[in-house]
C-alpha positions as CSV (number, residue, x, y, z in Angstrom):
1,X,100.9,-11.3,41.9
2,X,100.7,-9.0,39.1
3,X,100.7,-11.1,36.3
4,X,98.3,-14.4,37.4
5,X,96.1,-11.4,38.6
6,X,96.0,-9.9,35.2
7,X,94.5,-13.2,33.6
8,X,91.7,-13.5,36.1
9,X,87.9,-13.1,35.3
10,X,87.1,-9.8,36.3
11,X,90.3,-8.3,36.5
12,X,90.1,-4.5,34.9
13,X,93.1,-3.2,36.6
14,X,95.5,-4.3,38.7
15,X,98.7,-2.0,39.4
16,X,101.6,-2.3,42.1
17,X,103.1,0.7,43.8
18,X,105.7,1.7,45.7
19,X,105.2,4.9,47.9
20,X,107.3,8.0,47.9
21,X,108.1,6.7,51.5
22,X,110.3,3.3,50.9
23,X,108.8,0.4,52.0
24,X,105.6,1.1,51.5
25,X,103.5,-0.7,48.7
26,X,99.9,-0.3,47.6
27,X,98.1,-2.5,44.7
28,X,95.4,-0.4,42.8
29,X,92.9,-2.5,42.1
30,X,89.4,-2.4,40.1
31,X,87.1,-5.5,39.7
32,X,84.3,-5.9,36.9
33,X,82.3,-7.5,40.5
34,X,82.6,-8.1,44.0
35,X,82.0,-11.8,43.0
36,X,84.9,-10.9,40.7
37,X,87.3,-10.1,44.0
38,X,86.3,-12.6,45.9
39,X,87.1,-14.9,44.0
40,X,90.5,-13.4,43.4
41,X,91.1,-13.2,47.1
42,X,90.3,-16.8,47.2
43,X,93.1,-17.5,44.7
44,X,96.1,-19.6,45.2
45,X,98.6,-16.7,44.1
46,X,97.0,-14.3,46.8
47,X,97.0,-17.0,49.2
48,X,100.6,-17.5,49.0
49,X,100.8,-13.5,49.2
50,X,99.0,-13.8,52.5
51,X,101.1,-16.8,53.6
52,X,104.2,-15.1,52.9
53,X,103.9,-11.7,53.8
54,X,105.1,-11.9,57.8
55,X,108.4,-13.0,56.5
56,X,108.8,-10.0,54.1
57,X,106.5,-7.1,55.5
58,X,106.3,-4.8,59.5
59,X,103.0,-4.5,58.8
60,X,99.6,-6.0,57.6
61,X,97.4,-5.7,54.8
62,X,95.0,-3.4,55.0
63,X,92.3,-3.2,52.3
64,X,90.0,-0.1,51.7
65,X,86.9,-0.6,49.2
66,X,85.9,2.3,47.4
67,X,82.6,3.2,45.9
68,X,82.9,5.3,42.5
69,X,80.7,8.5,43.1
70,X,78.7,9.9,40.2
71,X,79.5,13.7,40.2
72,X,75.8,14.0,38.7
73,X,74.6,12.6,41.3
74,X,76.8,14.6,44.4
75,X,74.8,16.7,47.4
76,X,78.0,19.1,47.8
């Protein structure tokens, strides 16, 4: 996944982890667009990631999306 995901359009990072707990892997991810990650998710390598994952993984996938705050800009 890493590497194909590195040449797309879009792509500015694009990291694979492996939690303190075994097992438990998180990409870290950040697209120039949304456009930009949907049309990674849309992909053939990340379809084949989806495809293959119940043979490898408990779990699902779960994906969070994140909006960057501006500390200029916080009302704490």
């Amino acid at each position: 996944m890493v590497t194909p995901t590195h040449a797309e359009r879009g792509c500015l990072i694009y990291d694979l982890y492996e939690s303190k707990k075994p097992g438990d892997f998180y990409f870290y991810e950040l697209w120039a667009s949304r456009h930009d990650l949907l049309r990674h998710a849309a992909s053939s390598h990340f379809q084949r990631l989806l495809q293959a994952l119940p043979e490898f993984a408990a779990g699902s996938i779960e994906v969070t999306l994140l909006n960057k705050l501006n500390p200029t800009q916080s009302t704490i």
